[in-house]
N, C-alpha and C positions, 0 to 999 in steps of 0.2 A: 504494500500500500504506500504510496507518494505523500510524505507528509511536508503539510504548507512551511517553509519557512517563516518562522515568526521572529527570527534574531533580532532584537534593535526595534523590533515596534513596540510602541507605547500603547498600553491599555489604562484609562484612568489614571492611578499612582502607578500600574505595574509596568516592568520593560523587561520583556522575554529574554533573557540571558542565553541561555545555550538548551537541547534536547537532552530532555532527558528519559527518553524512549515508552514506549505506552500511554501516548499522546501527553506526557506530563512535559513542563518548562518549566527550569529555573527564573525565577524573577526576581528585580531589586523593586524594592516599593518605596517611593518617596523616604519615606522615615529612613532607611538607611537597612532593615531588614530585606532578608532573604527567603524565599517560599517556594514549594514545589504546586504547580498550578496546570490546571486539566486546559487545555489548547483550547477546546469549545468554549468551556468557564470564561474563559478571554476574551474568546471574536465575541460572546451573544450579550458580555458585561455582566454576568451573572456574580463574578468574582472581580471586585475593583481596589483592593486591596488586599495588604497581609491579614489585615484585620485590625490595623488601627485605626481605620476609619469608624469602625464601628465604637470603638473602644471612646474615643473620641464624641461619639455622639451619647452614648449612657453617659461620661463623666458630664458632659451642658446641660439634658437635660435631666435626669434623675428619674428617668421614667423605666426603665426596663422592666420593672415586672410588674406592669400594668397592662390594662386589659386593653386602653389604648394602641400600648406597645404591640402586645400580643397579635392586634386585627392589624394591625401596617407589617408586620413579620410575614403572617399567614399570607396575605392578598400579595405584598411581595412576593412570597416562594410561587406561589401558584399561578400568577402571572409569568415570571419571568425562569422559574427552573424547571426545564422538561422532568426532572427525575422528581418532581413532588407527584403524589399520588393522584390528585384534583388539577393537573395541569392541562389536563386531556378537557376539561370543562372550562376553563378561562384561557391561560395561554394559548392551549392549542386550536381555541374555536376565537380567535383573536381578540378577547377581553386584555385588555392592557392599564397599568399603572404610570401616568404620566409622570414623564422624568422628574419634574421637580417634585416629586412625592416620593417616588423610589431612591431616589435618590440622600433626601432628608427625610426622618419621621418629624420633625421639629414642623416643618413648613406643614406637614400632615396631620400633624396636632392641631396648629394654631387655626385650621381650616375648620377644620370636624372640633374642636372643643372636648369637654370632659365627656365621658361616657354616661348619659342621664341616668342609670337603673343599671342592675345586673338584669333585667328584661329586654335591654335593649342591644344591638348589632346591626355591623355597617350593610347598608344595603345600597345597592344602584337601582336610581329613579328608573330609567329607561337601561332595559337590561342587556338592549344593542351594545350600549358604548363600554364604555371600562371605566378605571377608578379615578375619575378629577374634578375638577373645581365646579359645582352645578351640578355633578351627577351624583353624589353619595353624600348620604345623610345617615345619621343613628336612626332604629326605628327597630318596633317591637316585633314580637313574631304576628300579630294582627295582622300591624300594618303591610308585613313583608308578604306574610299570605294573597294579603290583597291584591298583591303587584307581582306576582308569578305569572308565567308565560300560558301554564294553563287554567288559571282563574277564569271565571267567565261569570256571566249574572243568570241569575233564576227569577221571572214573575210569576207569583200567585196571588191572585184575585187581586189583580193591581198593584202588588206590593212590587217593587224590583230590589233586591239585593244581591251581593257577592255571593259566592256559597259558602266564602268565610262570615258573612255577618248572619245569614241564615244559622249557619253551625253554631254562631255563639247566643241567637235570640232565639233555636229551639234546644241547645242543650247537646246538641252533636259533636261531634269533632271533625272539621271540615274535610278529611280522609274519608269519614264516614259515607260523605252523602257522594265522595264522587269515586266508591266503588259499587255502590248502590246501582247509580247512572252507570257506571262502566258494566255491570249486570245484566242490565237490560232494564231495570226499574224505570217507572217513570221520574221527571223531576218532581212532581206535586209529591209522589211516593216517597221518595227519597228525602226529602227534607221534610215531610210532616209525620212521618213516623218514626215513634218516639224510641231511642235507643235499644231498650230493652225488649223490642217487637221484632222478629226476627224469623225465619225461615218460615217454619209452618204457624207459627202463633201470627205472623205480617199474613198471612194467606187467610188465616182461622175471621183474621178482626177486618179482612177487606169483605171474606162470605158472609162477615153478618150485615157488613154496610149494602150489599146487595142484596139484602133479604129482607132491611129496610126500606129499601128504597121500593124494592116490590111492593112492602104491604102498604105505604102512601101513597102508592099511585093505586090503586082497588085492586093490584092483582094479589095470586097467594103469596101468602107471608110463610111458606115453605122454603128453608132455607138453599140455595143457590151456589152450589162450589165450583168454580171456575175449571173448567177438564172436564165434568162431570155430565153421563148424558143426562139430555132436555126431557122436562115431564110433560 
C-alpha cells in the first residue's frame, strides 16, 4: 500500500516528523512535545494536538466534568470520529459541528449557557443541519419528542395534537400509541385506549361498544364480535 507522505506538513499544533509504519507519525506539537499520531487522525483534524490543547482549555474554564462538558465531548466524537459508535448517524449522514464550537467548548458554553435541569439535553431545531449558532438549544425529552423526524399529528373530534402530547394528556407513553399505528390499529384506537387495555380485553371492550351501539339504534342488543359469523 503507497502511503501519503506527510513529512513537514503542519496539522493545527502538529508537524509530521518522520513514518513510523502502520499509518502512525511522529509529530512535534507547538509546546515543544512529541507524539505518535494515526495519519487519518491528521488529514480529517480529529487529533490537533499532543493534548495540550485540551489541557489548556479545562485549566480556563473549570468545566470538565460537567454535563455541559460532557454534551460538546459526545457531539464532538460523533461528529467528527469515524471510530465513535453513533458516527454512522451524525458524521457519517453529514450532521457536523461548526469549527468555532469544535474547536472551543468555551465559545460553546457561552452560546448554549448552563444546563437548565438534569431533564434537559442538547437538541437540533431542524434536524437537516448540524451543531451551530441558531440551531441547538437545551430542551427536555417533550420537547425533543416533539421535533423527531417521525412525529407526526393525530385529530380526534377536532382536537389536533403530536402523538407526544396525546401520550402525555391520555397517560401513554408516546412509543405506545405509535406501535399500536405501526399494528395496524387505528389512530382514534390507538391513542384513546387506555394503557392497560390490551390484546383480547382492547377487542372484548371494542364488542361491547358494538353491541351498544346496536341496541341504540333499535337493533338487537346481542353482542357482536368482530370475525364472528353474522346472525
Amino acid at each position: 500500500m503507497v502511503v501519503k507522505d506527510l513529512q513537514g506538513l503542519k496539522f493545527n499544533r502538529l508537524t509530521a516528523v518522520r513514518y513510523l509504519g502502520k499509518s502512525l507519525w511522529e509529530c512535534r506539537c507547538e509546546c515543544g512535545n512529541t507524539c505518535r499520531i494515526n495519519a487519518g487522525n491528521l488529514q480529517n483534524d480529529h487529533t490537533t494536538s499532543c493534548g495540550c490543547r485540551k489541557i489548556e482549555t479545562i485549566r480556563k474554564h473549570g468545566l470538565i466534568k460537567t454535563p455541559e462538558y460532557n454534551a460538546w465531548t459526545n457531539i464532538t466524537n460523533r461528529c467528527c470520529n469515524p471510530n465513535h459508535p453513533s458516527f454512522k448517524y451524525y458524521g457519517g449522514r453529514g450532521i457536523y459541528i461548526c469549527p468555532e464550537w469544535r474547536y472551543s467548548f468555551q465559545v460553546f458554553y457561552n452560546h448554549l449557557g448552563k444546563r437548565p435541569s438534569a431533564q434537559h439535553s442538547i437538541e437540533r431545531i431542524e434536524n437537516s443541519r448540524g451543531y451551530e449558532p441558531g440551531n441547538v438549544r437545551w430542551a427536555t425529552r417533550k420537547e425533543q419528542a416533539n421535533n423527531t423526524r417521525w412525529n407526526h399529528w393525530i385529530e380526534i373530534d377536532g382536537v389536533r395534537k403530536t402523538v407526544c402530547d396525546w401520550a402525555t394528556s391520555q397517560g401513554l407513553h408516546f412509543t405506545t400509541i405509535c406501535h399500536r399505528i405501526a399494528r395496524g390499529m387505528s389512530e382514534r384506537d390507538a391513542v384513546m385506549i387506555p394503557p392497560h387495555l390490551s390484546g383480547r380485553r382492547a377487542s372484548k371492550r371494542k364488542s361491547v361498544s358494538l353491541a351498544i351501539c346496536a341496541s341504540d339504534s333499535g337493533g338487537s342488543s346481542q353482542e357482536f364480535t368482530p370475525g364472528s359469523p353474522g346472525t
